[in-house]
N, C-alpha and C positions, 0 to 999 in steps of 0.2 A: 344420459350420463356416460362420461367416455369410461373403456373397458381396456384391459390390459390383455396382451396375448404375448406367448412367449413360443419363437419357431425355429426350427434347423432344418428346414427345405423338406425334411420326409415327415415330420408331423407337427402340427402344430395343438398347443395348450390354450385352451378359452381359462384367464386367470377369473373370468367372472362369472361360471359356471353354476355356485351355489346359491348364488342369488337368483339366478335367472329359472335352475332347475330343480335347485334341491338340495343336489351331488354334484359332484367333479370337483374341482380345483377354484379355488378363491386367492386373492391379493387382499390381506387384510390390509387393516388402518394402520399406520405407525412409518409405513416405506420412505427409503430417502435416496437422494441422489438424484432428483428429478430437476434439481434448480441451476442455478449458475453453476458449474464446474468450477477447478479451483483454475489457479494461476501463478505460475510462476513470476517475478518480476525480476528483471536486474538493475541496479544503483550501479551510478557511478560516484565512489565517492571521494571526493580532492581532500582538500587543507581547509578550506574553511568549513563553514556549518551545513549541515546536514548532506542531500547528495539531490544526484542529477539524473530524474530517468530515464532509463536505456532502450528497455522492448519489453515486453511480456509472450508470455509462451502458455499458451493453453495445454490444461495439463488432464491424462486420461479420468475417467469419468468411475466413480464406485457410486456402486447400489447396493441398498442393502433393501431386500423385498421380502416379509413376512406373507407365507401361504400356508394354507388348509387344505386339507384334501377330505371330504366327506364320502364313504363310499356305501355299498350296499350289504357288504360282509368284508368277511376278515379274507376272504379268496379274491374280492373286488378290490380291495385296500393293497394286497397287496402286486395286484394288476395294475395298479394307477401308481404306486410306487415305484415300482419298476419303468414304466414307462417316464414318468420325472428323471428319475436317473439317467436313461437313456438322453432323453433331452438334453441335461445338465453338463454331459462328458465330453463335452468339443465345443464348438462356438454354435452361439445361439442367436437370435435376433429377439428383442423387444419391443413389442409396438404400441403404443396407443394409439386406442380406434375410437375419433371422435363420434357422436351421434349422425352426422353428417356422410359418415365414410371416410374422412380424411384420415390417413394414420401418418402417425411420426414415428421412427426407429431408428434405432441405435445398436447396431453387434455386440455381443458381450462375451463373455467367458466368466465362468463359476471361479471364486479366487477365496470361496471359505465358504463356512455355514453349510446348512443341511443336519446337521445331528439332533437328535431329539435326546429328551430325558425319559424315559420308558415309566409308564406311572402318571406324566403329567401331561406332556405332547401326544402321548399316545398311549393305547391301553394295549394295543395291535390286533382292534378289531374290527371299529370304521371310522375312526376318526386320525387326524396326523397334523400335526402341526409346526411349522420350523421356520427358520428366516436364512434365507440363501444369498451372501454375499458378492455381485459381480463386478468386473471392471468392464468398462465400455473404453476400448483404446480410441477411439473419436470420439471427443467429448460431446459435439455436436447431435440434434434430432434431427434426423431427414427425411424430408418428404416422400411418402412413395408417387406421387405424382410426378411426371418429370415435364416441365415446357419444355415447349419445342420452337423454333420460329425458322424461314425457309427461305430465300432465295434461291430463285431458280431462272436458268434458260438463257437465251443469247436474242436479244427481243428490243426492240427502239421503244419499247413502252418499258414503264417503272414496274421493278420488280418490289414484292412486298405490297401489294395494293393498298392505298392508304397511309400506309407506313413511311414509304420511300420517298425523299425528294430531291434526289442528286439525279442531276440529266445522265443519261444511261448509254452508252455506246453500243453499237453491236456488237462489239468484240467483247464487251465487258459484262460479268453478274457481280452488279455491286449497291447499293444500297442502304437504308438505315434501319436495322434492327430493334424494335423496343424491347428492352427487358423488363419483366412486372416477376420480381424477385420477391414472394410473398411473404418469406421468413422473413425474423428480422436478424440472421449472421451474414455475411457471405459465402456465395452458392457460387460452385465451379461449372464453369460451360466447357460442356464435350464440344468440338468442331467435328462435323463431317463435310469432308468436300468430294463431289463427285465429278470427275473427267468429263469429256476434255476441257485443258486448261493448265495456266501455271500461273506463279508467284499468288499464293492467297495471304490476304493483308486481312487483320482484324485488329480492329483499330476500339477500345473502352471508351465509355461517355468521357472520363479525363484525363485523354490521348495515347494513353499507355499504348503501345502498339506491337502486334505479335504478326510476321513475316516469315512466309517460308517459299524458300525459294526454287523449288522445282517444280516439275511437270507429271502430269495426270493423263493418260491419253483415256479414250472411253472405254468405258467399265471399272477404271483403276479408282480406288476410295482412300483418299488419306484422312486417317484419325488423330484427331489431337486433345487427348487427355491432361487439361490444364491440372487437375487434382494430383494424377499423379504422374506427371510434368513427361508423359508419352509422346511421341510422334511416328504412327506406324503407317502401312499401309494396312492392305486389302490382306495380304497376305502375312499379316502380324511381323514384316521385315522392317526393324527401324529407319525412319528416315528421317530423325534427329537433326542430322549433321546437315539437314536443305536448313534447316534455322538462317534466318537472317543474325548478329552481331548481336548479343546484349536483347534478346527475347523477353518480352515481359510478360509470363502465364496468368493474364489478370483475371481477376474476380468480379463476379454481379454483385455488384452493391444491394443492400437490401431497399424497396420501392422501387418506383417507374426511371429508370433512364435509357438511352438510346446510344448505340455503338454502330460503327458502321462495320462492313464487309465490302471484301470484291475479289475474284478472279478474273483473268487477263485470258483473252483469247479461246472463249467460251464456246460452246456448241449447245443443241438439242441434247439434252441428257443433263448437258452439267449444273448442277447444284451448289450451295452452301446450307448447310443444315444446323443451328445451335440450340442446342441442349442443357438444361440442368435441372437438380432437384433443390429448393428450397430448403433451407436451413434455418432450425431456431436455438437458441441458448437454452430455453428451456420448454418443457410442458406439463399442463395441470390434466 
């Protein structure tokens, strides 16, 4: 049975605690915000009937999560209060933890809820009960898994063993990439490239193509954070502006498809490294 955990890097909450122990902290029955997210749509609408659609815009995520807190006394009650609060006071992370180990999460921030009615929720001795309202600004669940896939080295044999079947230059690391994007939204790939070398082209299964046009000598690492549309080096100094004309930051489609890569003028050392974590619309 998957378990709910709720973290901000210095502690984390096991929400399935009373079932498992006794005591601690529980996620009761009734919680929402786990399904499709909403959606904004826009109309285009003329002079005749009805209208024309435009785009849709995925829109931030609310929870609303009923917990309990069971504790040993009214000294422990309000040790484990305290500690929620602390949790609750800045952005938090929520994960579900499938039986398997897999977790999905989502950052949130507290946007209501918490208050009890004294008498009913609570007597304030060991028991507590309340419903803590949050927003998730990415409505998406993501994987904490991250693939990864690799091209490497300056070599007359195929890089990608298996993978590859573009004839390979010496001077060239380039190749065919599969992606097995397990979510079913789309999942942004980190580019790392490693020197020496220049112009690195990454090319999507439906041609989209992302080009940048400088040079790497060895040791130097350029980042390219499709999510949030980066392009730095080694030393966090933007290098943007090597963009090729009209860039397209594309996305892994969700399932099996195949993109290519290449860098020009490669050595011992140089790399292509893609990266991403899996995204879902929703989870149970």
């Amino acid at each position: 049975m998957p378990k709910l955990l709720l973290s901000n890097g210095a502690d984390t909450l096991d929400l399935n605690e009373i079932a498992d122990k006794g005591l601690g902290y529980q996620a009761k029955r009734g919680a929402t915000g786990f399904g499709l997210p909403p959606v904004a749509v826009q109309w285009l609408e003329g002079a005749g009937d009805g209208a024309a659609y435009r785009r849709r815009r995925v829109l931030p995520r609310d929870i609303d999560l009923p917990l309990e807190i069971w504790a040993r006394s009214r000294a422990d009650l309000q040790a484990r209060l305290s500690r929620m609060a602390i949790m609750l006071a800045g952005r938090c992370t929520l994960v579900l933890q499938d039986d398997d180990g897999t977790r999905w999460q989502t950052d949130v921030y507290r946007t209501g809820g918490g208050d009890f009615a004294y008498g009913v929720e609570t007597t304030g001795e060991r028991e507590f009960e309340t419903i803590v309202t949050f927003r998730a600004p990415d409505p998406y669940w993501t994987s904490s898994t991250v693939e990864t896939r690799q091209i490497t080295g300056a070599a007359t044999k195929p890089f990608l063993t298996g993978l590859s079947k573009l004839t390979v230059a010496a001077s060239q690391a380039i190749g065919e990439i599969q992606l097995n994007n397990s979510g079913d939204a789309e999942a942004y790939p980190v580019w790392k490239v490693h020197g020496p070398g220049h112009t690195f082209t990454a090319v999507s299964p439906s041609g989209e193509r992302l080009r940048w046009t400088g040079r790497l000598d060895s040791g130097q690492v350029l980042t390219v954070d499709t999510k949030r549309g980066t392009v730095t080096d080694q030393a966090g100094a933007n290098r943007y502006n090597l963009l090729a004309p009209a860039p397209r930051l594309w996305t892994v489609e969700p399932g099996l498809s195949t993109a290519e890569a290449s860098l020009l003028d490669v050595a011992k050392g140089s790399r292509i490294v893609c990266s991403w974590q899996p995204r879902k619309w929703m989870v149970v």
